[in-house]
C-alpha positions in Angstrom: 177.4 319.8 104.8 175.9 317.0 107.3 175.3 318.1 110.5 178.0 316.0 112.5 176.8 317.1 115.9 173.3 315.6 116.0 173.5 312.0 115.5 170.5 310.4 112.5 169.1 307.5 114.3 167.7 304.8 112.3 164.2 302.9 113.6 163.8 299.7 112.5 161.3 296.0 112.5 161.4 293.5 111.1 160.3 294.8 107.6 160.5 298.7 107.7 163.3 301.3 108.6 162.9 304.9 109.0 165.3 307.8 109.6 164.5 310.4 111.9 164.4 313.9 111.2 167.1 313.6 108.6 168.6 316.8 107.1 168.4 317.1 103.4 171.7 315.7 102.4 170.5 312.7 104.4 167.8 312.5 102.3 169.8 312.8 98.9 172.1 309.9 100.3 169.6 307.3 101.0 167.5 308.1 98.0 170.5 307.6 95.7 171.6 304.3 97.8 168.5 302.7 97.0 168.0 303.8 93.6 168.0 302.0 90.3 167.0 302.0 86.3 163.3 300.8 85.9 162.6 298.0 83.5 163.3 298.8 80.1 165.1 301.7 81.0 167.4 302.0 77.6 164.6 301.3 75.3 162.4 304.2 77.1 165.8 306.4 76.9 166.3 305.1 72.7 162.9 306.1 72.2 162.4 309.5 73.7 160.0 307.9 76.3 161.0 309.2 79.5 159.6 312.7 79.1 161.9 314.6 81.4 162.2 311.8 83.9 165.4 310.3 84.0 163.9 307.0 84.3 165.3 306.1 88.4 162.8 305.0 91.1 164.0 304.3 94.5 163.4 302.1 97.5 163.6 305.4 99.7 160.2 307.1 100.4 160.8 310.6 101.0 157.6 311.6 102.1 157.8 309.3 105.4 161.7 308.7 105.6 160.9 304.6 104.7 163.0 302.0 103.3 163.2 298.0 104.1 164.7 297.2 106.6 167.0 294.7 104.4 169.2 298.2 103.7 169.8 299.6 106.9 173.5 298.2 106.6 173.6 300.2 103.4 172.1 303.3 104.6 174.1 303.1 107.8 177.6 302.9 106.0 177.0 305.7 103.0 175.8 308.0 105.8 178.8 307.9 108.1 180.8 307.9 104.8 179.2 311.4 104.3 180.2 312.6 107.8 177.4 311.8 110.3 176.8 309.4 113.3 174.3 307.2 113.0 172.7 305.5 116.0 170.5 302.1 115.2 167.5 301.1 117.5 166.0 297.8 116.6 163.0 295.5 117.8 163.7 293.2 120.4 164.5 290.0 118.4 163.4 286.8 120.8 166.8 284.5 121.1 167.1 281.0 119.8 165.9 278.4 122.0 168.1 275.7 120.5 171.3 274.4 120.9 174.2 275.9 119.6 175.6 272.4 117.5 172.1 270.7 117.0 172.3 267.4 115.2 170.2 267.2 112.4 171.5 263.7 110.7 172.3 260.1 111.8 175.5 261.0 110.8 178.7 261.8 112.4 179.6 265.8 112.1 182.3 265.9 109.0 184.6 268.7 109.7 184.3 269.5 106.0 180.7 270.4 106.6 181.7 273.0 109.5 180.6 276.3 107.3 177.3 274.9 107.8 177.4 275.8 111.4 179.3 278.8 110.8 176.8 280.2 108.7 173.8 279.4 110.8 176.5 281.4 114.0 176.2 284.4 111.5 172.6 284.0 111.1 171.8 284.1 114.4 174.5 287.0 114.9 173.3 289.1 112.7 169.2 288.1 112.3 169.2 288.3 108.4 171.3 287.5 105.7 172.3 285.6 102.3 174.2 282.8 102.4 175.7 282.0 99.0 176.8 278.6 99.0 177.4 276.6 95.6 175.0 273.8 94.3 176.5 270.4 96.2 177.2 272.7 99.1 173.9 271.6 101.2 171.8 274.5 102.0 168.9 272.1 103.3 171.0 270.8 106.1 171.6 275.0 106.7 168.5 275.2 106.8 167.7 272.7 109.0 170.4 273.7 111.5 169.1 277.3 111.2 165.4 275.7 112.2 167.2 273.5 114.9 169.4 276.0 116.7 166.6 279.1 116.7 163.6 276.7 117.7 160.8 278.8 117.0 157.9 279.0 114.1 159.5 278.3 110.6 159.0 279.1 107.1 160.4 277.6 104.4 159.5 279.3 101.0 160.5 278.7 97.7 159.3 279.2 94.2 159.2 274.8 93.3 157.4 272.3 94.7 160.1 269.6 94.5 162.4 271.8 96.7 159.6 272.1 99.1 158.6 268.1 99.5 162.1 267.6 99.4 162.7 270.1 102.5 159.5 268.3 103.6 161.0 264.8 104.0 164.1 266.3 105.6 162.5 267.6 107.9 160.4 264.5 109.1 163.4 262.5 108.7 164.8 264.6 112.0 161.2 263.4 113.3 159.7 266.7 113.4 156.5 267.2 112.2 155.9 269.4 108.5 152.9 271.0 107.5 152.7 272.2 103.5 150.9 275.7 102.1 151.1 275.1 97.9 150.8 272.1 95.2 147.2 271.7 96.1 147.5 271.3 100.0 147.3 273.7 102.9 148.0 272.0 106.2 149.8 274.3 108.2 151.4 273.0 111.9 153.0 274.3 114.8 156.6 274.9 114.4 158.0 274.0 110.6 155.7 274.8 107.8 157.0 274.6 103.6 155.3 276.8 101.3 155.3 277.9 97.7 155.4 282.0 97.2 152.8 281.7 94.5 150.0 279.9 97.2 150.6 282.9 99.1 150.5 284.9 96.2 147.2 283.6 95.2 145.7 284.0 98.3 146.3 287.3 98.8 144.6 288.3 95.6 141.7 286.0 97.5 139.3 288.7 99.4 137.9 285.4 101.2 141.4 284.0 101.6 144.0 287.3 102.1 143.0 287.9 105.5 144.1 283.8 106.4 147.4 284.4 104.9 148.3 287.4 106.4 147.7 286.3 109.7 149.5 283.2 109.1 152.8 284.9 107.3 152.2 286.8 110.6 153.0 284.3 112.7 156.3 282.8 111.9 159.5 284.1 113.6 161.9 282.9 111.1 161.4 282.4 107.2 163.6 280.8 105.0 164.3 281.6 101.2 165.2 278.6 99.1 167.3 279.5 95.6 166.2 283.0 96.6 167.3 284.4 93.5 164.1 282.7 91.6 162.3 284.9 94.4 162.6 288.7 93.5 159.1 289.2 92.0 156.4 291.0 93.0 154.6 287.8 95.0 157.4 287.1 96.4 158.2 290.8 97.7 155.0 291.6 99.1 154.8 288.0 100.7 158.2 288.8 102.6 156.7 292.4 103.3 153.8 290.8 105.6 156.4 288.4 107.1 155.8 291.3 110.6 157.7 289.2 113.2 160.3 287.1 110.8 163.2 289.0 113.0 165.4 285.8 111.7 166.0 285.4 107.6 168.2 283.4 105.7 168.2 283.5 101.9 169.9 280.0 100.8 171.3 280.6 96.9 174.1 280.0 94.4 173.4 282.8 92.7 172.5 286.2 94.3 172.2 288.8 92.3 171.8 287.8 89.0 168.9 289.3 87.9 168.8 291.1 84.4 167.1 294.2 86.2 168.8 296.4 89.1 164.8 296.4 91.0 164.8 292.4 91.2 168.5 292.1 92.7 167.6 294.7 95.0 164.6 292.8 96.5 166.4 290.2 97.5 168.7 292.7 99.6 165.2 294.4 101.1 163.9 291.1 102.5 167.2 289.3 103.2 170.1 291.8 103.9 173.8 291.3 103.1 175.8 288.3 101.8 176.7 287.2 105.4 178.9 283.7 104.1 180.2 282.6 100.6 181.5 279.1 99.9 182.2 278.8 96.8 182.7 276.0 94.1 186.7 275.4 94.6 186.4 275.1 98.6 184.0 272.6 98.2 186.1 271.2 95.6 189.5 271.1 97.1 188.1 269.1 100.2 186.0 266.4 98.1 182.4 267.5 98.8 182.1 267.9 94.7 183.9 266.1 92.3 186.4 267.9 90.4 184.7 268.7 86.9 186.9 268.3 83.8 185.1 270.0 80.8 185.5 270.3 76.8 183.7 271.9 74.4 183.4 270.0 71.2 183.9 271.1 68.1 180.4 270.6 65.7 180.8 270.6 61.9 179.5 274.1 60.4 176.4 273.2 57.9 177.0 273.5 54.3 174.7 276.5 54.2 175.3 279.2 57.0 172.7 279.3 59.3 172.2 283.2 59.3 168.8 283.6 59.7 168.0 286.3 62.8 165.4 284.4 63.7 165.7 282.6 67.4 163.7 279.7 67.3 164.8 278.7 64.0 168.4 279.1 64.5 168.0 277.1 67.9 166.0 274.1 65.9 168.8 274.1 63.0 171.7 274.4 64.9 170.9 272.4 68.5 167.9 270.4 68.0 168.0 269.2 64.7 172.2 269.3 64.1 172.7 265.8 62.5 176.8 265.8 63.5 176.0 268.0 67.0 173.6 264.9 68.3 175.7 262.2 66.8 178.3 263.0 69.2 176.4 263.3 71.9 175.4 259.9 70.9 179.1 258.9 70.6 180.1 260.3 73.9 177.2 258.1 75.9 178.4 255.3 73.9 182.0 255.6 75.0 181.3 256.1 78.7 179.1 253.0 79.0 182.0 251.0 77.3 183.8 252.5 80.6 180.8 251.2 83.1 180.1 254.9 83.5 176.5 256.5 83.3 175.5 260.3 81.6 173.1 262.7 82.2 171.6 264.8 79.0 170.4 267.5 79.8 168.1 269.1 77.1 165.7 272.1 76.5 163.2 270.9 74.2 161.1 268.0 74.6 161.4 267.1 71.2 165.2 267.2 71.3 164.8 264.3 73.9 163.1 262.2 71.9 164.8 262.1 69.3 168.2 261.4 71.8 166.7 258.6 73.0 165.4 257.1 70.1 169.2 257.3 68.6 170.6 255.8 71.3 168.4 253.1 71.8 169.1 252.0 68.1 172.7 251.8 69.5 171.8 249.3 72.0 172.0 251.2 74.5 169.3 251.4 77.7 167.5 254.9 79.4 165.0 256.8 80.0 163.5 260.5 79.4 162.3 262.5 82.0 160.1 265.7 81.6 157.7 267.8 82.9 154.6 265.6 82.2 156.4 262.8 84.8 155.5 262.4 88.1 157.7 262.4 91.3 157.3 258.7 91.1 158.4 258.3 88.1 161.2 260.5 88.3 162.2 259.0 91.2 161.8 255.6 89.7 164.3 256.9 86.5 166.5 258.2 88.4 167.1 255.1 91.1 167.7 252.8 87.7 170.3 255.0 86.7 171.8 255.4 90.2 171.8 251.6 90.3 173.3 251.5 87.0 170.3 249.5 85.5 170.2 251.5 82.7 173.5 253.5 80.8 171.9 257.1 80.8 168.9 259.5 81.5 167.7 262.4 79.0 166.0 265.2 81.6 164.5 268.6 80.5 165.2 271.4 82.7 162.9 269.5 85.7 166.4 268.7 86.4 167.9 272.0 87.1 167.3 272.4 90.8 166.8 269.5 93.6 168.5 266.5 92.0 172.1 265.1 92.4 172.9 261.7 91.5 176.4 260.7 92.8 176.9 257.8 90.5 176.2 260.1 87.5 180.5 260.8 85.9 178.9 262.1 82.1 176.9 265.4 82.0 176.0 266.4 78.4 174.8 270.3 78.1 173.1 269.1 74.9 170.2 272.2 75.5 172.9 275.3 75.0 171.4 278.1 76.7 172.8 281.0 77.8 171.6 282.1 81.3 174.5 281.9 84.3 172.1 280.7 87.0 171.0 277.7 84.8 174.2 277.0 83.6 176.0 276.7 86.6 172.5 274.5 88.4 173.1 272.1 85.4 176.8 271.3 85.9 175.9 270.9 89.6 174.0 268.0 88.4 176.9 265.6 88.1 179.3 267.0 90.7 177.9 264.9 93.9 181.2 263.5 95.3 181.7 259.4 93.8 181.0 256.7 95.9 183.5 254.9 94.4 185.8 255.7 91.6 188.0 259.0 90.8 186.2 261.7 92.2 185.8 263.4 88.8 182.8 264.3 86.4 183.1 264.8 82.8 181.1 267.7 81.5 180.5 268.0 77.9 179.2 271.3 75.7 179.4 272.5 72.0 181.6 275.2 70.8 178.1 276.0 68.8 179.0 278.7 66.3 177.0 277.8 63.4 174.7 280.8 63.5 176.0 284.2 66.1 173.5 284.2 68.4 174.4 280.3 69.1 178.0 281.1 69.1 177.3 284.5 71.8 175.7 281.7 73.8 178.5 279.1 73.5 181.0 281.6 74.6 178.9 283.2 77.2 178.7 279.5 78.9 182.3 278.8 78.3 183.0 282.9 79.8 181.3 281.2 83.1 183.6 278.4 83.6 186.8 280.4 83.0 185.5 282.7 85.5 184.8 280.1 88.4 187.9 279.0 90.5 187.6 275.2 90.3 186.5 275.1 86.8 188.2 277.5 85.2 191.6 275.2 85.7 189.6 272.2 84.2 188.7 273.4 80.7 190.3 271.4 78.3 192.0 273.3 75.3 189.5 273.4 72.4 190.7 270.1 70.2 191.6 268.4 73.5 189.4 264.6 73.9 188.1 263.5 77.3 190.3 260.8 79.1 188.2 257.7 80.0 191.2 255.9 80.8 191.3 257.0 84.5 188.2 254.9 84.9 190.0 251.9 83.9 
């Protein structure tokens, strides 16, 4: 039993907790807390592997008392449900030295917009935290108001350069100066800095270069995570880890928590702390920051021959790539919504797969382009202004296009590329739901009930299992048979 009359106090920085002098049952609650399965866990346990370990490691270092500091909420709350008091004593955290409503756009302050400001109140409130906010929701203008109202040296970090130029320009657009670490440039400034975790990350493992970083990672009093749940690796942890005076932290992501293995979620938690806001995709929904998505899942003609080979790749090339009827209607679909002055989006896995969508659609008069990894900004830029000006009828993109583009104008997005991962899925219908400039406020979204071999037709329902399980989709799924009404464009 815990010994209620002597409080545990926790010590804690910026990166590190300790208990002091806890009592053994202490030290069996915060070990199991911040325990989970190692990689591979069930195929060690199948195969005898684990040799009398039970196949657990934990956050909690027994020998010292040491955890991140991410988990002292956690810690704090199992302990006193076990019975003792527990007594927190913290670094002094320097305040913010902005305003409280800073403006960080030329325009007016929509009321719609206010859990921007709300989380950055929490932030500042509680020093670290995750805000989960829904692609369309704007987590670079948090971001920016975070910078704003706390005023002190900034990091932004993310995982892909185009979220890091693009947080670049944003920044300079407020007409404050941006330096960049990563994509072959290092030109670091005084006050807001964008970096990639894998420059870091490189660096470190730099004899002539680790010492530079550290002292620079050093130096910043607040670091921001961009779609922080690409960031749970082991860069990316022991970047955060010599982040010594980041007192302020704010992990910006749709997705927390999605990771396949219990050690990767739990990062993100170590670095970043507790969910401290969610807005999710119906709010933003119901008040018109997204359009309202109406989605169907159409029905492709099963081959002739089963497809029941076990094999991936193959089953993926017969049944996505290569479908004859599947990328006819895909073909038919684009068709239909240019007839309505409306422009799609198709988004595709395989570069291949894009080539031969464009070429099909071209031979039905129809005008576009196909953006990949091999194009520049400029040229994405370039394909994605003709489509936003309506100069051409659609744009094929490979999965470039899953993070840091919306195109308002866009009222057609074709999952053509399957898939099956939750994160991706729901970054790929964000795509289309920018709220219209003119027109309905609505975006069609289009996938395949793909059940021509099992492992395609697992997927198909796994990706259908995520809209019926998101408030603000789920209510806009047409019944399987159901057609898409163009008529409301009329």
């Amino acid at each position: 039993m815990p010994n209620q009359t002597i409080p545990i106090k926790i010590i804690y920085n910026a990166v590190t907790a300790n208990l002091v002098n806890p009592d053994r049952t202490a030290d069996l609650v915060a070990k199991k807390v911040l325990s989970y399965k190692v990689k591979n866990y069930d195929y060690l346990k199948k195969n005898n592997l684990l040799r009398g370990w039970d196949g657990f490691n934990t956050f909690y270092k027994a020998n010292n008392k040491s955890f991140p500091a991410g988990f002292v909420p956690h810690i704090q709350k199992n302990l006193e449900s076990h019975g003792y008091k527990v007594l927190l004593e913290g670094p002094n955290v320097p305040p913010p030295l902005g305003p409280e409503r800073p403006i960080v756009s030329k325009f007016p302050h929509d009321p719609r917009y206010e859990y921007q400001y709300i989380a950055v109140d929490r932030l500042v409130e509680r020093k670290r935290m995750i805000a989960m906010v829904a692609t369309g929701g704007g987590k670079s203008l948090i971001a920016s108001i975070a910078y704003k109202r706390i005023g002190r040296e900034t990091l932004f970090l993310t995982t892909r350069s185009v979220l890091m130029h693009q947080m670049k320009a944003r920044i300079e657009e407020m007409g404050e100066p941006c330096g960049v670490i990563g994509d072959k440039e290092f030109s670091p400034v005084t006050g807001f800095n964008v970096a990639l975790v894998q420059t870091f990350q490189a660096m470190l493992r730099d004899p002539n270069r680790a010492r530079i970083a550290a002292k620079l990672l050093a130096r910043y009093s607040f670091v921001i995570l961009e779609e922080a749940h690409e960031s749970s690796g082991d860069g990316f942890y022991e970047v955060m880890n010599l982040c010594h005076n980041a007192h302020y932290r704010l992990a910006l992501t749709a997705t927390p928590f999605m990771k396949d293995e219990d050690e990767d979620n739990m990062r993100l938690t170590a670095v970043a702390g507790k969910v401290g806001i969610r807005v999710m995709e119906k709010h933003l929904i119901d008040c018109g920051i997204l359009a309202t998505p109406i989605f169907k899942f159409a029905f492709v003609p099963k081959p002739k021959i089963p497809l029941k080979t076990k094999n991936w790749h193959e089953a993926y090339k017969s049944g996505i790539v290569e479908n004859v009827e599947r990328n006819a209607i895909i073909v038919d679909e684009v068709k239909r919504a240019a007839h309505y002055g409306l422009t799609s989006i198709i988004l595709i896995q395989h570069k291949q797969h894009g080539k031969d969508l464009v070429n099909k659609l071209f031979k039905e008069g129809l005008s576009g382009s196909f953006v990949f990894g091999e194009n520049n900004s400029t040229e994405r830029k370039a394909a994605i202004n003709a489509l936003e000006n309506k100069e051409i009828n659609f744009l094929v993109a490979s999965t470039i296009f899953d993070v840091g583009v919306d195109i308002p104008s866009v009222n057609l997005v074709i999952i053509a590329g399957a898939g099956k991962a939750e994160v991706a899925a729901r970054q790929r219908i964000g795509r289309g739901l920018r709220a219209k400039k003119e027109g309905p406020n609505v975006t069609f979204i289009l996938d395949f009930a793909d059940d021509s071999n099992y492992m395609l037709d697992r997927h198909y329902k796994e990706r259908r299992d995520i809209i019926l399980a998101t408030p603000g989709f789920a209510e806009n799924l047409l019944p399987l048979g159901k057609d898409l009404d163009y008529r409301i464009f009329k």
